[in-house]
C-alpha positions as CSV (number, residue, x, y, z in Angstrom):
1,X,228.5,242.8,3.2
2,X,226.2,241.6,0.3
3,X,225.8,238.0,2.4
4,X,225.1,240.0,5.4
5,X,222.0,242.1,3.7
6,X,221.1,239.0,1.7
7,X,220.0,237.1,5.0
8,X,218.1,240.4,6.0
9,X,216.1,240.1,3.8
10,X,215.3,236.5,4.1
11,X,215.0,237.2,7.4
12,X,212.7,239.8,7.4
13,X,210.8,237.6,5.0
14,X,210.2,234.7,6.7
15,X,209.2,236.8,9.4
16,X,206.3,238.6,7.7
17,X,205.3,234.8,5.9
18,X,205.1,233.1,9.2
19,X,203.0,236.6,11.0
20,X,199.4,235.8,12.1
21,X,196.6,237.3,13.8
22,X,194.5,236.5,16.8
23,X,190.5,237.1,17.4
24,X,189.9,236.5,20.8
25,X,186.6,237.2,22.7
26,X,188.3,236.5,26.9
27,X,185.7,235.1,29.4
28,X,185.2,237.9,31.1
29,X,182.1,236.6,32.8
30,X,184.1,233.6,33.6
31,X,182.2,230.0,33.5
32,X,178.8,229.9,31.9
33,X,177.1,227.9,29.0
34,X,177.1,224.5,29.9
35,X,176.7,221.7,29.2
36,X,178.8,221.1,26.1
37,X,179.4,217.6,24.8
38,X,177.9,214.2,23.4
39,X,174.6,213.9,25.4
40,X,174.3,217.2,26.7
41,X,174.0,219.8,24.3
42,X,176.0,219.0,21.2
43,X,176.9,222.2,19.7
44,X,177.9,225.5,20.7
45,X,178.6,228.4,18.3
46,X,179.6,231.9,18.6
47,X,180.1,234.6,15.6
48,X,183.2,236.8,14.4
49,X,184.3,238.5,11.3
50,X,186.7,237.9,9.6
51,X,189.7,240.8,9.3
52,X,191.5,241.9,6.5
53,X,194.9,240.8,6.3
54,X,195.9,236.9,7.4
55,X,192.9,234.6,5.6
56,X,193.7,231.1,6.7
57,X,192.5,229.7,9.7
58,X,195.6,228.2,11.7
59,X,194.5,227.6,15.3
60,X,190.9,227.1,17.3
61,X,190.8,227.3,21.0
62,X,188.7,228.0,23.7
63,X,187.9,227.6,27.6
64,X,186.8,224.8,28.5
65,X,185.6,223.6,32.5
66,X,184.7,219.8,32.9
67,X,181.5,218.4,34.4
68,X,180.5,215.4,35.0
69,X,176.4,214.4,35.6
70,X,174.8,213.9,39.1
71,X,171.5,214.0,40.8
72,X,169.7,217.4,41.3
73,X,170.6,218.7,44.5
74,X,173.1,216.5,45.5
75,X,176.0,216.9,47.3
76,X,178.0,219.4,45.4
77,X,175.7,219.9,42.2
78,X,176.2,223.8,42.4
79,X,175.0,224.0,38.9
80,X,171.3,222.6,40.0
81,X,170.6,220.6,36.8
82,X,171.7,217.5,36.9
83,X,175.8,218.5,36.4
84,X,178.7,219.0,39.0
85,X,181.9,220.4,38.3
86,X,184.9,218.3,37.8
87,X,185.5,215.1,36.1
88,X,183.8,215.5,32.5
89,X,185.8,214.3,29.3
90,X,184.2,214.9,26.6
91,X,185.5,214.5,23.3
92,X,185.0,217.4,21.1
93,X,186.1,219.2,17.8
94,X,186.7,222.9,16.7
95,X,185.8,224.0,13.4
96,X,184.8,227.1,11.7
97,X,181.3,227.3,9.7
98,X,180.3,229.9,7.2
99,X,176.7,231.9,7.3
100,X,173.6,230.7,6.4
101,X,170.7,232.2,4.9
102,X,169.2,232.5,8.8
103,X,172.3,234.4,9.5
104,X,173.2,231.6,11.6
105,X,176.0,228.8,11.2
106,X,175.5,226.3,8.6
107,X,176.9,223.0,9.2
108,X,176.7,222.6,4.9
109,X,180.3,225.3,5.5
110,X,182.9,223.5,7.5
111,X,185.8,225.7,6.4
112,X,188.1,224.2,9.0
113,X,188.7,221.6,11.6
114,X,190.7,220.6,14.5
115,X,191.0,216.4,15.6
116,X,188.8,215.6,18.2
117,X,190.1,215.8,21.6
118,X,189.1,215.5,25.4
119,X,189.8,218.0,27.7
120,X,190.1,217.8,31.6
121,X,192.3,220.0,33.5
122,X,190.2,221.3,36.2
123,X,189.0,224.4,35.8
124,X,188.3,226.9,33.0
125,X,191.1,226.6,30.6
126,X,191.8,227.7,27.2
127,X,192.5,224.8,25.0
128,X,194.2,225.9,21.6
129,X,194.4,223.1,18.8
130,X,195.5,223.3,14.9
131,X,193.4,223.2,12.4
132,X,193.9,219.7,10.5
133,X,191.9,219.9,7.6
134,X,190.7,223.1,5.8
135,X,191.4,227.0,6.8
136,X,190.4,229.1,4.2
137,X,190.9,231.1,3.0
138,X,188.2,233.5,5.0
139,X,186.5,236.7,3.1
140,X,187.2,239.7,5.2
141,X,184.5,241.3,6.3
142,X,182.7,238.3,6.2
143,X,180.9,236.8,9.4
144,X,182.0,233.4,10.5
145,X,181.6,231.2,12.9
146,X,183.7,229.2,15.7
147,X,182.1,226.0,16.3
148,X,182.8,223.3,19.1
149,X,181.2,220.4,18.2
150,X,180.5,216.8,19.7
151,X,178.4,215.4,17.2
152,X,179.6,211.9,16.6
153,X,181.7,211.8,19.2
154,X,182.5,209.4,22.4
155,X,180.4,207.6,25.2
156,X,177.6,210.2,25.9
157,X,177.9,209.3,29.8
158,X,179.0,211.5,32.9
159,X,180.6,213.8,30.2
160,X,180.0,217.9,29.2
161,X,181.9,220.8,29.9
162,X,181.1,224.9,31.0
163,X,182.1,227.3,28.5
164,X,183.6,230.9,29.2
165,X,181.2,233.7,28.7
166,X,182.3,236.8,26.8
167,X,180.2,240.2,26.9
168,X,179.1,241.8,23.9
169,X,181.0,244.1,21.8
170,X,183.6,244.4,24.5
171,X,186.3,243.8,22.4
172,X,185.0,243.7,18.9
173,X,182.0,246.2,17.9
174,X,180.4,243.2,15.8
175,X,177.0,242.6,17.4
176,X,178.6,238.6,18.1
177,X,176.2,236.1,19.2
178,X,175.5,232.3,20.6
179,X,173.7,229.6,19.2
180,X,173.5,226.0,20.1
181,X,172.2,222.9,18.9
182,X,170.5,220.2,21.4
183,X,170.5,218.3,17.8
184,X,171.7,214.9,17.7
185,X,173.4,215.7,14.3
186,X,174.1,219.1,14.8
187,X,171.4,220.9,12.3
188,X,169.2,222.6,13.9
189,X,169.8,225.3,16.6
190,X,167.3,225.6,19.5
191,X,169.3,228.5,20.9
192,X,169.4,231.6,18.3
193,X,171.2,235.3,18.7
194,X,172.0,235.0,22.8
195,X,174.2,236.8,24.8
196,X,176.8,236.9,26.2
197,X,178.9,235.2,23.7
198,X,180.9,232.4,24.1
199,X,184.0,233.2,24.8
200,X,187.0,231.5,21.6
201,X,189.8,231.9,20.1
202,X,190.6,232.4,16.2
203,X,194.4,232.4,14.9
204,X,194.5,233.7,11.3
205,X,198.0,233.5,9.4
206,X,198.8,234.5,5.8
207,X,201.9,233.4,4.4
208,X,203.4,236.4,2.2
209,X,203.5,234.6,-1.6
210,X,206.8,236.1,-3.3
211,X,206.6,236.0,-7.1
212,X,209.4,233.9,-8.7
213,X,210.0,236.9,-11.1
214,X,210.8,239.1,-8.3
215,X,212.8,236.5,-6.1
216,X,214.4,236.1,-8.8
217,X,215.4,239.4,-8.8
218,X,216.3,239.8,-5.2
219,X,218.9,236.3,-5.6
220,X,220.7,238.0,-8.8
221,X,221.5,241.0,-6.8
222,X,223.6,239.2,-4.1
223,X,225.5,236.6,-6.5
């Protein structure tokens, strides 16, 4: 019986250390910012706050369409400036920046980072990725930001992508917005406080820290 309640409790306990918590902003408006990679526009970044509770930054996703470049107005260039669907692979990164002194992201804060990777399933589709380096922890109540980056990254030719767009305050009341950067090195951002947002994806997870003292304690009991 004591065996039986001991492995309740380590159940229950690697339960709660492994629990996490997901931000997501959905593209509800479906496709819209583009285009998104090494020669097009290089970053795009769109705001959140961090919650209290999980602090560490575990995953990074979001929806990503492919394009690929083309002449305006032909065949098939639906977007109209100088991008088709289909085809793109860019290689990106996801990270999360802190807040500048512009309100804005500031590329001086990476906090975390995914690997590079290129995308190109047809389509928009949500891409989820680790984080690699970094996570936190984040400040709750603090405003954040997800970043998808291509600074740096792969041959700048017949490559981009659409992003999801997300509306307002439709599922968090936090006034989120979208920048991006047409910077080569990611510094400057041409785009400031637009709507909609982009829409991303922020998994948060906490591991529950159990003093040795007190699990200590807990192993005595069931000798």
């Amino acid at each position: 019986m004591k065996k039986l309640l001991l492995i309740g409790i380590m159940t229950l306990f690697v339960a709660s250390a492994y629990a996490d918590t997901t931000i997501e902003k959905p593209p509800d408006l479906g496709l819209y910012w583009y285009p998104l990679g090494n020669g097009g526009t290089y970053i795009y970044a769109d705001s959140f706050v961090a919650p209290f509770g999980d602090t560490n930054v575990a995953i990074l996703g979001t929806w990503l369409a492919p394009l690929r470049s083309a002449p305006e107005g032909s065949i098939g260039n639906t977007l109209g400036t100088g991008f088709i669907t289909g085809g793109g692979n860019s290689i990106v990164r996801y990270q999360v920046w802190g807040t500048g002194g512009n309100g804005g992201p500031d590329y001086t804060q990476v906090l975390a980072s995914t690997d590079s990777f290129a995308a190109d399933q047809a389509g928009l589709t949500l891409y989820n990725k680790p984080v690699t380096s970094g996570g936190g922890p984040l400040v709750p109540g603090t405003k954040y930001w997800f970043v998808a980056t291509a600074v740096g990254l792969g041959d700048p030719f017949n490559i981009a992508y659409q992003t999801g767009g997300h509306t307002q305050n439709s599922v968090y009341p936090d006034n989120g917005t979208f920048w991006y950067s047409n910077d080569v090195n990611g510094q400057f951002f041409d785009g400031q406080g637009l709507t909609p947002e982009m829409a991303f994806r922020v998994v948060l997870g906490g591991p529950i820290s159990v003093d040795t003292e007190s699990w200590g304690g807990i192993k005595a009991l069931y000798r």
